[in-house]
Structures are given as structure tokens and as C-alpha cells.
N, C-alpha and C positions, 0 to 999 in steps of 0.2 A: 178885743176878742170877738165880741158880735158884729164889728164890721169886716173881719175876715171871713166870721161864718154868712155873712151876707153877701158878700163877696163875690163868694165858693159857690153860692146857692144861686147867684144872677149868672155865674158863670155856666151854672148849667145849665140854665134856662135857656141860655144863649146858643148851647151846644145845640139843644134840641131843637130848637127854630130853625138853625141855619140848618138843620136834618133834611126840616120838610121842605124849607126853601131850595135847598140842594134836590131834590123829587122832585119838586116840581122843572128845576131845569135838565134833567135826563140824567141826572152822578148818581152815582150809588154812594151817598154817606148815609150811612143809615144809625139809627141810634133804637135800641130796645128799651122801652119803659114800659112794658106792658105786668110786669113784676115791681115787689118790693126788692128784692134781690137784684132784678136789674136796674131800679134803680140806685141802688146801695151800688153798685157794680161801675155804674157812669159815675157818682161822688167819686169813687176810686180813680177813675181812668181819669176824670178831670184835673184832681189834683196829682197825678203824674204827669199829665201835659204839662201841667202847669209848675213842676217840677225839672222836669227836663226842660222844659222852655229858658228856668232862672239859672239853670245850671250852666250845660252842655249851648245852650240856644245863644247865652251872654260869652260865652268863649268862641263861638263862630261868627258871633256880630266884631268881635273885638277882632278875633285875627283878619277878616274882611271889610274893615273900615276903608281902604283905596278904593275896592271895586265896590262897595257900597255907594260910596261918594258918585264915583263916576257912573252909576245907575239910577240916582235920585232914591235909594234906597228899597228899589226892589228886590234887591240880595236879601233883605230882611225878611221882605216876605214868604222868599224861598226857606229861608231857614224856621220860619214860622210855619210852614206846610211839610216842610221837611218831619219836624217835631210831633206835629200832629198823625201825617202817616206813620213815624214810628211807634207812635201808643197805641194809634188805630191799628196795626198790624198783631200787635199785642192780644186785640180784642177788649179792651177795658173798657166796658160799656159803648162804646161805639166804632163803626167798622167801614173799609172802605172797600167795595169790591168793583171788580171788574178786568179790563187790563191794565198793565203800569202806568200806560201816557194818561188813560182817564183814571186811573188811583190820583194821578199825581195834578191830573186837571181839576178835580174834584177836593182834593186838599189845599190845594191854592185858594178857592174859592169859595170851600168851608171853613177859611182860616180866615178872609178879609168878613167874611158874612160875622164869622164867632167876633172879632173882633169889634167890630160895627153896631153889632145889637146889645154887643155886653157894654162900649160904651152908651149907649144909647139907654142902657137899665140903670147904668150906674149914675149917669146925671141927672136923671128921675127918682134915686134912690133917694131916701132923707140922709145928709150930713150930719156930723154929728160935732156939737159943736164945741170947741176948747175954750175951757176957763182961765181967763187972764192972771187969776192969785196964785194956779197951779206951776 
């Protein structure tokens, strides 16, 4: 249970990084934390990405395994930005404005960044480690 809620908690750390990392390169993903409520509010939005992503995102990887293949698996990625401008559209603690082609260039590339630094927290996180008797 507390490596889920460690998880959850690196996962949003990750959200907000790739925010400002995304500012700095001219996308509007923007994330509000200027509140306890908005924060509480990104917890929310993160775990429906993160939802949708294990749901709906694992049934579009499945029926797209040919053009996966024959993309080196950038289809994945699409459905990984895909997922996220739908929560972002939502407004769930973070948001993606502008116009489509940049909503959707900007979700691409807040999708490889989230991905990127949440692994990068999570291999620095401490493991936890399994007992052999159990």
C-alpha cells in the first residue's frame, strides 16, 4: 500500500516538472498548485490518467499491435497523449491550452517528459524489499 501511495506521489511530482519543463519550451501544459485544493485536485486528475491510461489506453494498445509493430511503437505514445489530453480536457488538476495541433504537440511531449522523470524518481526511490520465509 505505501508503494502505491509513493507511486501516486512521484507520479505527480512528475506531472508538475514536465509543466514547467513544457514553459519553458513555448506549450501551454500547465498545472495549478498554488492551493491545497489544487493540489488535492492534480492527486485526482493523476489518478484518472492513470486510470484511463490501465483501462481504455490497454485496449488501444491491444487492438493496435500491427501498426504498433510497424511504428517501433510510437502508436503507444499517441495513445499515451491521447489519454492525457483527455483528462487534461477534463480540467483535473492540469490543463492543456491553446490550439489542437499545439494541445496535441504539447501532450505528446508532456507524456514522454511525465514518463521520463517518473521513471527517473522511481529508480531513485528506495525498494522495498521481499522476504524469502514469506
Amino acid at each position: 500500500m505505501t508503494n502505491l501511495l509513493l507511486r501516486w506521489i512521484l507520479l505527480c511530482l512528475s506531472v508538475v516538472m514536465a509543466s514547467y519543463l513544457t514553459k519553458l519550451l513555448g506549450l501551454q501544459f500547465e498545472v495549478d498548485v498554488s492551493t491545497a485544493a489544487q493540489v488535492f485536485k492534480l492527486f485526482l486528475g493523476v489518478a484518472a490518467w492513470a486510470l484511463l491510461n490501465a483501462t481504455l489506453g490497454n485496449i488501444l494498445r491491444l487492438l493496435t499491435v500491427p501498426l504498433n509493430c510497424l511504428t517501433y511503437g510510437l502508436v503507444s505514445l499517441v495513445i499515451n497523449a491521447g489519454m492525457l489530453w483527455i483528462v487534461a480536457s477534463q480540467n483535473f488538476g492540469f490543463s492543456i491550452k491553446g490550439e489542437w495541433a499545439s494541445q496535441f504537440m504539447a501532450a505528446v511531449i508532456a507524456s514522454v517528459l511525465i514518463s521520463a522523470i517518473s521513471g527517473l524518481l522511481e529508480s531513485a526511490a528506495p525498494k522495498k524489499k521481499k522476504d524469502k520465509d514469506d
